[in-house]
N, C-alpha and C positions, 0 to 999 in steps of 0.2 A: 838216186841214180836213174837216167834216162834215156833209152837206147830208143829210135826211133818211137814209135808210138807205144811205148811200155815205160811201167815204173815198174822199179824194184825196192824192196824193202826185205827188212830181215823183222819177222813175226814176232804180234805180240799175242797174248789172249784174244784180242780185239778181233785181230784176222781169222780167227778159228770159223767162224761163222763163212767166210769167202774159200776158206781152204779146203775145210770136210769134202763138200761134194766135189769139188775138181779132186782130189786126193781120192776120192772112191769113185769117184768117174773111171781115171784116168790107172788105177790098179785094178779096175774089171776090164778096161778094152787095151790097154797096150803093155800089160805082160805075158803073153800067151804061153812062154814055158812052164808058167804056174797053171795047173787046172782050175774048173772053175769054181768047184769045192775048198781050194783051198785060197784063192784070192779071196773067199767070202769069208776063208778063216781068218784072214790076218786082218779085216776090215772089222770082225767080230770078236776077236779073241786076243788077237796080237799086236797091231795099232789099233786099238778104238779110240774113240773121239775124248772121253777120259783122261784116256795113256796117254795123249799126246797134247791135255793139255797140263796135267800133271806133269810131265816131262819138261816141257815150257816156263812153269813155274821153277821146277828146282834146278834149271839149268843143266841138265841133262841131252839134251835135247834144242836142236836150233833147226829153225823152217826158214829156208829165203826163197821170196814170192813174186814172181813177175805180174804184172797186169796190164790187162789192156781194158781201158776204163774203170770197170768196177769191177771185172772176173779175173780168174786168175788163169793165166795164160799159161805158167810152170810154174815148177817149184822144186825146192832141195832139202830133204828131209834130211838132216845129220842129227849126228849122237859123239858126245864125248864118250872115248872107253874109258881108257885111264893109263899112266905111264906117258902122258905127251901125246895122244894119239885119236885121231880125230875119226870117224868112219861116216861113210855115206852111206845112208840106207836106201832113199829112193830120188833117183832126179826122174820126170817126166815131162816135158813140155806137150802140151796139148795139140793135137794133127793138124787144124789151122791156122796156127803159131810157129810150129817149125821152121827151121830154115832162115831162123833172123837172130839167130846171136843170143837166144834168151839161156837156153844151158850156158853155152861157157859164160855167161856175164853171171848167172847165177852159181859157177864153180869159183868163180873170182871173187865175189863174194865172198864166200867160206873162206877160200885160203887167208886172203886177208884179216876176216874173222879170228882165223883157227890162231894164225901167226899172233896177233894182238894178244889172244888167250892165254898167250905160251906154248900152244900146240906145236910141234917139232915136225909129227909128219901127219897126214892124210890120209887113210887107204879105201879103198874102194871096189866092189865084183859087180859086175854087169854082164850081160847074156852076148854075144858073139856078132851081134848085130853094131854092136859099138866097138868094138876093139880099137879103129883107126881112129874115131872121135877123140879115144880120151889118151891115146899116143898122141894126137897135136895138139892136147891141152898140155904137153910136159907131165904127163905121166908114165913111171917106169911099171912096162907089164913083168909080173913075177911071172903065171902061168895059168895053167888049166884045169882046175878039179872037176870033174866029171862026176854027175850026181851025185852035188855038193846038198846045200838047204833044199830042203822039199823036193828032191831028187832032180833038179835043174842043172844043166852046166854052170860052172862060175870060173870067171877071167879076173882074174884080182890083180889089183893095180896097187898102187901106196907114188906117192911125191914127196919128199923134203921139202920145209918151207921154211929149216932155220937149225943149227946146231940144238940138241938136244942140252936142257939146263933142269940139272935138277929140284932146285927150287919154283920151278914152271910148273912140274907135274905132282910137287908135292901140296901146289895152293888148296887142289881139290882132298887132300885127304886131311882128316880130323885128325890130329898131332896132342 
């Protein structure tokens, strides 16, 4: 897929190497409601480079990667839950990158992804600074938890992307 001067792709092992340091670039400088003790936890404790590529392997886990040239410009960290249901753990696009379509072509992405998977819906929490972004992506805002994970505000969202099928969400579980 290629939006003006960017490719996109949905990650393999291979990308691990382009993704790590924009992935820990871009969760030390452009999450600020997380302190900095604890951005350094989830880069050490909670994603590490390991988890996420072990994740990768057992399909748990899907990265879609934007580029420009050789670096990666964004990206969209998701996770299968379970029951049909897809969650978004991190989108960030890089500060000069912004502003060209790389999120939503990277939220488009996944949905299509999710839909192929059998995923039914989506959900998603972001900090306040987004709210209006991922309302004109078609997503429905539930509300406001207020010193929710790591005592940050959270705006939770969720989309439908297809009647829920039981045999969709029971592919993932051992029968």
């Amino acid at each position: 897929m290629q939006k003006n001067k960017y490719t996109f792709k949905k990650a393999t092992i291979k990308d691990l190497n382009t993704f790590w340091p924009a992935f820990a670039k871009n969760i030390k400088t452009q999450f600020p409601e997380y302190s900095i003790k604890t951005r350094k936890a989830f880069l050490e404790k909670e994603y590490p480079l390991q988890y996420i590529e072990e994740g990768l392997k057992d399909k748990r886990i899907a990265l879609y990667l934007a580029y420009s040239k050789n670096e990666v410009a964004g990206f969209l960290y998701t996770t299968y839950i379970c029951g049909g249901i897809g969650m978004a753990n991190w989108l960030a696009v890089a500060k000069e990158h912004q502003g060209h379509g790389i999120a939503t072509a990277l939220l488009k992405m996944w949905q299509k992804d999710a839909k192929r998977l059998g995923m039914h819906k989506i959900h998603l929490w972001t900090d306040k600074r987004n709210l209006d972004f991922y309302k004109k992506q078609g997503f429905t805002y539930v509300g406001k938890i207020p010193k929710s994970y790591y005592g940050a505000d959270d705006y939770l969202f969720y989309k439908i992307l297809q009647p829920p099928k039981e045999n969709n969400f029971l592919k993932r579980i051992k029968l």
